[in-house]
PDB file of the backbone (N, CA, C, O) and the ligand in Angstrom, with CONECT records:
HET     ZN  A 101       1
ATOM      1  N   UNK A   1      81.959  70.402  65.124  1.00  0.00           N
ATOM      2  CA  UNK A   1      81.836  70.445  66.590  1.00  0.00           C
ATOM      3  C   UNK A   1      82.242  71.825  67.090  1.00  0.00           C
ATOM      4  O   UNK A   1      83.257  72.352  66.635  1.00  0.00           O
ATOM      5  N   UNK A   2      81.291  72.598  68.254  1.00  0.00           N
ATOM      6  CA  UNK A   2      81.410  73.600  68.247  1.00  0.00           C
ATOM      7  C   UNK A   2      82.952  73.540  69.830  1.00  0.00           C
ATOM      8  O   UNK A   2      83.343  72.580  70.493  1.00  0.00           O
ATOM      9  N   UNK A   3      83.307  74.765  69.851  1.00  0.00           N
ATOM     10  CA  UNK A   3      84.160  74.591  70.850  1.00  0.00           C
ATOM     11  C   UNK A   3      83.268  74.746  72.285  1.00  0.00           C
ATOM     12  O   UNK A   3      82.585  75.758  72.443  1.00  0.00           O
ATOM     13  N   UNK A   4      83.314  73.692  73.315  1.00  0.00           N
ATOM     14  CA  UNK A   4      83.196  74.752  74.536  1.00  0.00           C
ATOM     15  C   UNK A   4      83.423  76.277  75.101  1.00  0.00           C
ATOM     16  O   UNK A   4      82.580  76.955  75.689  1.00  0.00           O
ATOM     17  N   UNK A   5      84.203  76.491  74.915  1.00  0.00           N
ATOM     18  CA  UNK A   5      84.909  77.858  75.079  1.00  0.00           C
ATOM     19  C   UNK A   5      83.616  79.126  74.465  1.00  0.00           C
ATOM     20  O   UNK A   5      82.972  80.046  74.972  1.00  0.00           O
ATOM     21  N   UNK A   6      83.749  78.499  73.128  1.00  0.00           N
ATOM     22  CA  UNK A   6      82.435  79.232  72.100  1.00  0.00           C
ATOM     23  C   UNK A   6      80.883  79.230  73.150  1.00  0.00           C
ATOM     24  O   UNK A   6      80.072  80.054  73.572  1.00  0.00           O
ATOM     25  N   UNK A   7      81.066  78.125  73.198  1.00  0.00           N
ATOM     26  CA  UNK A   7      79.578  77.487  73.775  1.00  0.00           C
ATOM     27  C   UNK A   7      79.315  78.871  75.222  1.00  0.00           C
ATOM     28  O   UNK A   7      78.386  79.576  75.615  1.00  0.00           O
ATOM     29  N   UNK A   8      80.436  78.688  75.504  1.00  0.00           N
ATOM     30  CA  UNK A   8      80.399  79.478  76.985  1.00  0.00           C
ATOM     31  C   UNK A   8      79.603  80.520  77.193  1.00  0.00           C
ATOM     32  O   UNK A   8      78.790  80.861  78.052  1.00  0.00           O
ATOM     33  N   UNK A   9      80.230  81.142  75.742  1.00  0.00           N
ATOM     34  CA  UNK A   9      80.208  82.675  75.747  1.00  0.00           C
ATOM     35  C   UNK A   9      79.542  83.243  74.675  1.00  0.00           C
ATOM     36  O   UNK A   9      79.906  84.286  74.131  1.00  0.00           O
ATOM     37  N   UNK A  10      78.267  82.380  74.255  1.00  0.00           N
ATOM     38  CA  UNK A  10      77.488  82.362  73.087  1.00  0.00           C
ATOM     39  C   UNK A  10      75.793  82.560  74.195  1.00  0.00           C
ATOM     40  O   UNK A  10      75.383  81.854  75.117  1.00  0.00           O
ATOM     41  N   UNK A  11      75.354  83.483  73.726  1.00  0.00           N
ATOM     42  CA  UNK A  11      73.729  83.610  74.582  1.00  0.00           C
ATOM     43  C   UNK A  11      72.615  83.919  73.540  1.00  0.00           C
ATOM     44  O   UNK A  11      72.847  84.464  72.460  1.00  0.00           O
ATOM     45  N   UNK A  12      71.089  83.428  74.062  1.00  0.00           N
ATOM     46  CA  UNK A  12      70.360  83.942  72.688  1.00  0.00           C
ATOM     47  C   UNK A  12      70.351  85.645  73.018  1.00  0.00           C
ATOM     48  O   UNK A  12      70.368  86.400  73.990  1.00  0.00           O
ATOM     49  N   UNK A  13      70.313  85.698  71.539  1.00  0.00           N
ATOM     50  CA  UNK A  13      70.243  87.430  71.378  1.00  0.00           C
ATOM     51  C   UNK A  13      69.159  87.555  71.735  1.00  0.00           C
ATOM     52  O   UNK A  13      69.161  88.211  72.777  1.00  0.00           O
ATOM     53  N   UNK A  14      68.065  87.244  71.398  1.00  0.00           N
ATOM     54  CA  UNK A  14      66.326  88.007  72.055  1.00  0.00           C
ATOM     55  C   UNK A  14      66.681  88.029  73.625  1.00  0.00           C
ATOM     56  O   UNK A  14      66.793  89.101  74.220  1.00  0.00           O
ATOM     57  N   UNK A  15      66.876  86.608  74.354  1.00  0.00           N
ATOM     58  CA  UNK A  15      66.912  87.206  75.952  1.00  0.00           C
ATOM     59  C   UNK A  15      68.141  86.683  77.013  1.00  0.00           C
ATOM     60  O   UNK A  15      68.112  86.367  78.203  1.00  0.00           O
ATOM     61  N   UNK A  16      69.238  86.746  76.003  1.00  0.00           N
ATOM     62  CA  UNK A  16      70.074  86.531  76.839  1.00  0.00           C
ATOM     63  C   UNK A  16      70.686  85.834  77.118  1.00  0.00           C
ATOM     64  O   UNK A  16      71.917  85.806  77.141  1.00  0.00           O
ATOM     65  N   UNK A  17      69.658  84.841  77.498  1.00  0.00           N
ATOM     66  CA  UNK A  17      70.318  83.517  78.322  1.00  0.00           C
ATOM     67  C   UNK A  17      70.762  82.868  77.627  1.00  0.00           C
ATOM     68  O   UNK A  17      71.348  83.139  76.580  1.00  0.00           O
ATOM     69  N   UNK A  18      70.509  81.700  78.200  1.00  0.00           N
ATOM     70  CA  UNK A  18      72.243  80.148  77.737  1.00  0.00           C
ATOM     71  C   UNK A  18      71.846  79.685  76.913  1.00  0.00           C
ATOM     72  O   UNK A  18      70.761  80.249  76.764  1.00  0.00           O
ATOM     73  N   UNK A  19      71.990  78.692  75.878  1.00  0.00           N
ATOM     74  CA  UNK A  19      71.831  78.419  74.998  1.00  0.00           C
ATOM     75  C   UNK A  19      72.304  76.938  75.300  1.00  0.00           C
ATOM     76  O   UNK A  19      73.328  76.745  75.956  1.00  0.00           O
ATOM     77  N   UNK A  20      71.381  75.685  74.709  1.00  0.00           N
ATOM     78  CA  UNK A  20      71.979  74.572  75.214  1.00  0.00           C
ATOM     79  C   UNK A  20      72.214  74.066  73.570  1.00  0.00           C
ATOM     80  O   UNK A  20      71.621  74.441  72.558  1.00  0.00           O
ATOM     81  N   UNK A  21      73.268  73.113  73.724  1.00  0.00           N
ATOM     82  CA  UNK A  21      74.078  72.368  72.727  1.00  0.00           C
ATOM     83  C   UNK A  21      72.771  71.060  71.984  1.00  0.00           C
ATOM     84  O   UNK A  21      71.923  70.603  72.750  1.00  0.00           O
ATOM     85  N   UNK A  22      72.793  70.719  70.837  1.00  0.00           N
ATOM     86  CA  UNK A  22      72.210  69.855  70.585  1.00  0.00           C
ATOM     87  C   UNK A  22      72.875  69.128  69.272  1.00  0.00           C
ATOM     88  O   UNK A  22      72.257  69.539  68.290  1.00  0.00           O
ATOM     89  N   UNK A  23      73.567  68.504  69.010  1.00  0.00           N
ATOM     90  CA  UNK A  23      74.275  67.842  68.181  1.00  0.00           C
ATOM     91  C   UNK A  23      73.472  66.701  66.649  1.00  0.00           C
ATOM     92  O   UNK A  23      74.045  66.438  65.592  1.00  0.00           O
ATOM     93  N   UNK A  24      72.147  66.283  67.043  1.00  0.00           N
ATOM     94  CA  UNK A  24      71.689  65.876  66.069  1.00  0.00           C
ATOM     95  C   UNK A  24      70.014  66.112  65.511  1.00  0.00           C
ATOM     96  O   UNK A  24      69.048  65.360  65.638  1.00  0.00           O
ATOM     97  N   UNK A  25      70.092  67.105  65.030  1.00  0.00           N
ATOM     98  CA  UNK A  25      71.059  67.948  64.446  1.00  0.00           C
ATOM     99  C   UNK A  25      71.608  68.778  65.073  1.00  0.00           C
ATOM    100  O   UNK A  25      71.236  68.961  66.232  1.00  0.00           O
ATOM    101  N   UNK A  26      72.700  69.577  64.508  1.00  0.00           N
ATOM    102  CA  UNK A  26      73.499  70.494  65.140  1.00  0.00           C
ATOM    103  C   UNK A  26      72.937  71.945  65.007  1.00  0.00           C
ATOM    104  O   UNK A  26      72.771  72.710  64.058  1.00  0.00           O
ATOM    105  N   UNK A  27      72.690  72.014  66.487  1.00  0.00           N
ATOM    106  CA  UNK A  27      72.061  73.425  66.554  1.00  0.00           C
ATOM    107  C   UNK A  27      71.959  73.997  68.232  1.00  0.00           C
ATOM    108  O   UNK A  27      72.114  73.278  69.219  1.00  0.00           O
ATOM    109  N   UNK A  28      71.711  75.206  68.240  1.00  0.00           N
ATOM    110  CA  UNK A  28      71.649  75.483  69.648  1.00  0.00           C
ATOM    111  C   UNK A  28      70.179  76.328  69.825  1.00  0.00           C
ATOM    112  O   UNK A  28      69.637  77.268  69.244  1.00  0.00           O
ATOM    113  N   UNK A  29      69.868  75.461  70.941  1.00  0.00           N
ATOM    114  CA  UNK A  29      68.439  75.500  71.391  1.00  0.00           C
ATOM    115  C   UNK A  29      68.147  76.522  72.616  1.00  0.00           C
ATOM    116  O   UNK A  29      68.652  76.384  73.730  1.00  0.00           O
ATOM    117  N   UNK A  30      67.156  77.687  72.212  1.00  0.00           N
ATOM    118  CA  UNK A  30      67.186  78.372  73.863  1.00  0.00           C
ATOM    119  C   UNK A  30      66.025  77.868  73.868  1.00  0.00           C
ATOM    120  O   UNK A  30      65.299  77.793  72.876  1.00  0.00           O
ATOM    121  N   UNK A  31      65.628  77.299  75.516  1.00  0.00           N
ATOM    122  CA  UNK A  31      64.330  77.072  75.900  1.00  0.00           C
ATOM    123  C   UNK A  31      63.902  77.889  76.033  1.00  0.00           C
ATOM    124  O   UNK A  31      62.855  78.111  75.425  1.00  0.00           O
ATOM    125  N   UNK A  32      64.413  78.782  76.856  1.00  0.00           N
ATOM    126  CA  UNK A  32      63.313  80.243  77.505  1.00  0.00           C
ATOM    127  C   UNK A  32      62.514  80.718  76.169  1.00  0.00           C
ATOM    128  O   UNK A  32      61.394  81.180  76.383  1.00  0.00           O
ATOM    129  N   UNK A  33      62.903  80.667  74.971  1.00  0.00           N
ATOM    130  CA  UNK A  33      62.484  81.836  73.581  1.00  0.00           C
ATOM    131  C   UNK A  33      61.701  80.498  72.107  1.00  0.00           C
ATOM    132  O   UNK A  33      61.118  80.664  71.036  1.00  0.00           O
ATOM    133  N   UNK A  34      62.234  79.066  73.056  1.00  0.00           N
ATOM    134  CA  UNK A  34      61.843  78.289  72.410  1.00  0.00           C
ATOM    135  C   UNK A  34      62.006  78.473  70.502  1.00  0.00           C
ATOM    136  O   UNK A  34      61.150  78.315  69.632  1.00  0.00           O
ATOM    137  N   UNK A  35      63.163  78.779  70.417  1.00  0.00           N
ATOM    138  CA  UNK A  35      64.028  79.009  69.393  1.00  0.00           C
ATOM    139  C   UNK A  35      65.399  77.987  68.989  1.00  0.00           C
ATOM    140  O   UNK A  35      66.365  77.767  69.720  1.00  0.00           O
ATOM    141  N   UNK A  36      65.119  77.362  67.376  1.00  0.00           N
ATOM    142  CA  UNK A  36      66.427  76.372  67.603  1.00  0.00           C
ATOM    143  C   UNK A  36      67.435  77.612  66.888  1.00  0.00           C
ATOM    144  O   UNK A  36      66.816  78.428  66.205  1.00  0.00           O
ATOM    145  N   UNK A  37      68.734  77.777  66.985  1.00  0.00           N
ATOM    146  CA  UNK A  37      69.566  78.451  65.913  1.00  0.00           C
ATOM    147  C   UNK A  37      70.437  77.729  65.335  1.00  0.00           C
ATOM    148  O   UNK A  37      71.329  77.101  65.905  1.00  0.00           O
ATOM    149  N   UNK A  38      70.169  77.791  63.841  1.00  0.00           N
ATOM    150  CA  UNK A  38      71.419  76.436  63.259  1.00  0.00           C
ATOM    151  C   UNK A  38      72.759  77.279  63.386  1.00  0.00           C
ATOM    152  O   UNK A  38      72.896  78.451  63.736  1.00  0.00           O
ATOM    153  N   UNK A  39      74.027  76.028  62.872  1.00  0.00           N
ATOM    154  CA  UNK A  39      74.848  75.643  63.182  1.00  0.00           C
ATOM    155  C   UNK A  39      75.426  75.373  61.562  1.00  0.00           C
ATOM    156  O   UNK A  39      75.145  74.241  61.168  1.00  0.00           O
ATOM    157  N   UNK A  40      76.127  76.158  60.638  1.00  0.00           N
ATOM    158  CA  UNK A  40      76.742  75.987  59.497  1.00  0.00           C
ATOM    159  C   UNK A  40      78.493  75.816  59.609  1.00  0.00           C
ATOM    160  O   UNK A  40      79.313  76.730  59.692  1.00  0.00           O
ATOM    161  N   UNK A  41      78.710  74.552  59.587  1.00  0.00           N
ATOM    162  CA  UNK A  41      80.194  74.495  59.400  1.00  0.00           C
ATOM    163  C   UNK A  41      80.819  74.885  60.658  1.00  0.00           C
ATOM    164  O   UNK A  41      81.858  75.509  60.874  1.00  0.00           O
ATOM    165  N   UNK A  42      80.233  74.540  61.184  1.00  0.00           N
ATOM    166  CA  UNK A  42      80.949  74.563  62.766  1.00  0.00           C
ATOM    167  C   UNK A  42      80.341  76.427  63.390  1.00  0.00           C
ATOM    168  O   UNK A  42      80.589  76.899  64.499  1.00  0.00           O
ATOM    169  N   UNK A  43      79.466  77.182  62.159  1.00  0.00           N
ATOM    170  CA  UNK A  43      79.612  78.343  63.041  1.00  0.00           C
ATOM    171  C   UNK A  43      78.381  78.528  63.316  1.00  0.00           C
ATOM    172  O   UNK A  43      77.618  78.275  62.384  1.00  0.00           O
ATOM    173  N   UNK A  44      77.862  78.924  64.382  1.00  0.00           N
ATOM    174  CA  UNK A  44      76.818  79.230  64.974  1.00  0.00           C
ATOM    175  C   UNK A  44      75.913  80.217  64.789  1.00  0.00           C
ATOM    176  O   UNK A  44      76.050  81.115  65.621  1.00  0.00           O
ATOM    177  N   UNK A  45      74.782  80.440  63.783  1.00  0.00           N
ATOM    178  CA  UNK A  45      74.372  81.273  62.792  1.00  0.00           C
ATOM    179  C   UNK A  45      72.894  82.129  64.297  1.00  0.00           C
ATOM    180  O   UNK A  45      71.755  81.661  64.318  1.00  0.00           O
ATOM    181  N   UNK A  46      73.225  83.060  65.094  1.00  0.00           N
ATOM    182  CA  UNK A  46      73.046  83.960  66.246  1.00  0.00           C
ATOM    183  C   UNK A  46      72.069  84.718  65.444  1.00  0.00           C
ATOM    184  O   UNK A  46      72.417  85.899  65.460  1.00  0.00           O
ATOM    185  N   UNK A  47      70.675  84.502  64.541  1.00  0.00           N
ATOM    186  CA  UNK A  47      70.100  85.238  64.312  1.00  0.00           C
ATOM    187  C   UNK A  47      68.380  84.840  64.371  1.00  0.00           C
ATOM    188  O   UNK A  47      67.758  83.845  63.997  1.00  0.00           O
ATOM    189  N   UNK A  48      68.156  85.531  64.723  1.00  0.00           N
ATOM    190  CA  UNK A  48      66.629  85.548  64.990  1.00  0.00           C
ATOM    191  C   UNK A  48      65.902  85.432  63.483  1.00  0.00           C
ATOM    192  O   UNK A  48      64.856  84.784  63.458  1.00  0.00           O
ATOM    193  N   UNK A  49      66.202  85.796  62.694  1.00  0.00           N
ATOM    194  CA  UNK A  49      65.469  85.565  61.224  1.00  0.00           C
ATOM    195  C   UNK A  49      65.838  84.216  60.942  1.00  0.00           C
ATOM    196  O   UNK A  49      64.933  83.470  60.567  1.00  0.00           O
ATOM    197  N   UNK A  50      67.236  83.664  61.073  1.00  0.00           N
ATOM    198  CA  UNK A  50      67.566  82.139  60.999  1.00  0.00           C
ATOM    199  C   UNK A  50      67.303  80.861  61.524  1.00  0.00           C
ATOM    200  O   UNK A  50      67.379  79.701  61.119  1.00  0.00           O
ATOM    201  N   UNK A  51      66.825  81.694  63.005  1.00  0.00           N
ATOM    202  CA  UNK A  51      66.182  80.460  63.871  1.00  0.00           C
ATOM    203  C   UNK A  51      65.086  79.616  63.640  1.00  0.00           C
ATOM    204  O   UNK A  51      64.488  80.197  62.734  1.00  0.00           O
ATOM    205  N   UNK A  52      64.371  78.454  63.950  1.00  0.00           N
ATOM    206  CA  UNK A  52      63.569  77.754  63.902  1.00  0.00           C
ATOM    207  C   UNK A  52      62.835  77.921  65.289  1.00  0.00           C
ATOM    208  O   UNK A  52      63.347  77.633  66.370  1.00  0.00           O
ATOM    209  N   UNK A  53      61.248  78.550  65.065  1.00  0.00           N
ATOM    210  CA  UNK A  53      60.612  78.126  66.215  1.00  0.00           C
ATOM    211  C   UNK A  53      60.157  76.813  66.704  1.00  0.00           C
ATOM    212  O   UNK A  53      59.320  76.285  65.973  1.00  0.00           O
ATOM    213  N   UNK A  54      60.482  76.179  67.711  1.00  0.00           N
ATOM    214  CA  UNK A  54      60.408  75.203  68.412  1.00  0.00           C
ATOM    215  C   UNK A  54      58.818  74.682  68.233  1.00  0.00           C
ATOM    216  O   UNK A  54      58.394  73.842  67.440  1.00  0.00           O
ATOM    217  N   UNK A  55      58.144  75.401  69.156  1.00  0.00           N
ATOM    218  CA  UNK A  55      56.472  75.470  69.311  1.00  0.00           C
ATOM    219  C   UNK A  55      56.033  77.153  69.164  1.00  0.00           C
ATOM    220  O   UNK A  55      56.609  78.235  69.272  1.00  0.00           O
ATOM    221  N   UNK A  56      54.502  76.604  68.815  1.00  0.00           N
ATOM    222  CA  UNK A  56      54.007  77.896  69.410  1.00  0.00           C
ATOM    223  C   UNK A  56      52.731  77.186  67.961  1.00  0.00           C
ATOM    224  O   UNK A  56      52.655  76.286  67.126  1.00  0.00           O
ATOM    225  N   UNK A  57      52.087  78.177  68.407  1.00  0.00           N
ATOM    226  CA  UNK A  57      50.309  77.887  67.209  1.00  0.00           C
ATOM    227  C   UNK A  57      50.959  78.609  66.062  1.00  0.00           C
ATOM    228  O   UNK A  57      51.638  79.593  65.769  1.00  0.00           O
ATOM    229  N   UNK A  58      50.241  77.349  65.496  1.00  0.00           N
ATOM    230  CA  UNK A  58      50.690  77.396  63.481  1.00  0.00           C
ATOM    231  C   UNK A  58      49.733  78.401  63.028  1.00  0.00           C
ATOM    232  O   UNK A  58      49.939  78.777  61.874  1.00  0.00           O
ATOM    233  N   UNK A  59      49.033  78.780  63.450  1.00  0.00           N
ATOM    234  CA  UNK A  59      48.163  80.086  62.935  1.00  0.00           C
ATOM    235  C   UNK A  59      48.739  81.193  62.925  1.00  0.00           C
ATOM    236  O   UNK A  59      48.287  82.016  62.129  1.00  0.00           O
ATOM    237  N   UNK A  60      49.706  81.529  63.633  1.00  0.00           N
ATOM    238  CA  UNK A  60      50.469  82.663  63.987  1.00  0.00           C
ATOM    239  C   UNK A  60      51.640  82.787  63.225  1.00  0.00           C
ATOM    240  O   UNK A  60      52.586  82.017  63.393  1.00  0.00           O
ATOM    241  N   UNK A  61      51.659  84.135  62.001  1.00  0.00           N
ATOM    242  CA  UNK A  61      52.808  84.454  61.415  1.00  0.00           C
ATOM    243  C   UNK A  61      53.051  85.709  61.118  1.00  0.00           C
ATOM    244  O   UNK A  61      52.227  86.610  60.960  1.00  0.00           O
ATOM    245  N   UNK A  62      54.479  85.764  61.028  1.00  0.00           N
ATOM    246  CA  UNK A  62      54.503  87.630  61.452  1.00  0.00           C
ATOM    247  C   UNK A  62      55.864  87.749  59.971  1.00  0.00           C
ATOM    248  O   UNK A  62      56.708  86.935  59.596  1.00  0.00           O
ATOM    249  N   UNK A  63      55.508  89.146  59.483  1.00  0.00           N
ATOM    250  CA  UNK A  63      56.600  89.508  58.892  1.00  0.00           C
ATOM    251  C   UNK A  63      56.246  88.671  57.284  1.00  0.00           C
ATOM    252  O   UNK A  63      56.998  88.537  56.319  1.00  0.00           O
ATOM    253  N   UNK A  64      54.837  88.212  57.467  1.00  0.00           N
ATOM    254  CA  UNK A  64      54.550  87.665  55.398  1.00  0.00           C
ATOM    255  C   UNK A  64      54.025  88.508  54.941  1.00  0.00           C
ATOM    256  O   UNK A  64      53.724  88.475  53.748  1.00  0.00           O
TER     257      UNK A  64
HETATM  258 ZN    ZN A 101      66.174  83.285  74.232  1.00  0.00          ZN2+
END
């Protein structure tokens, strides 16, 4: 369980904003970037290579 406190003061790195809590599974979700970022052992893994895209067209891949 992550702390509030953490939660507060945790933003996505691409744009910033808030980041909402999601517990099953444990991960934090930005809507705006539609990005999930996991959550290892209570720590909150803040990286754009780690994240899971939410949506977007399965045809589209960058960086293979
Ligand atoms: Zn974002």
């Amino acid at each position: 369980m992550i702390s509030q406190e953490l939660l507060d003061i945790l933003v996505c790195p691409v744009c910033k904003g808030d980041l909402k809590y999601e517990k099953e599974p444990e991960r934090l979700i930005c809507a705006a970037c539609q990005l999930a970022y996991p959550v290892k052992e209570d720590i909150p893994i803040m990286l754009v290579d780690e994240a899971e895209k939410l949506e977007g067209p399965p045809d589209h891949k960058s960086g293979a």
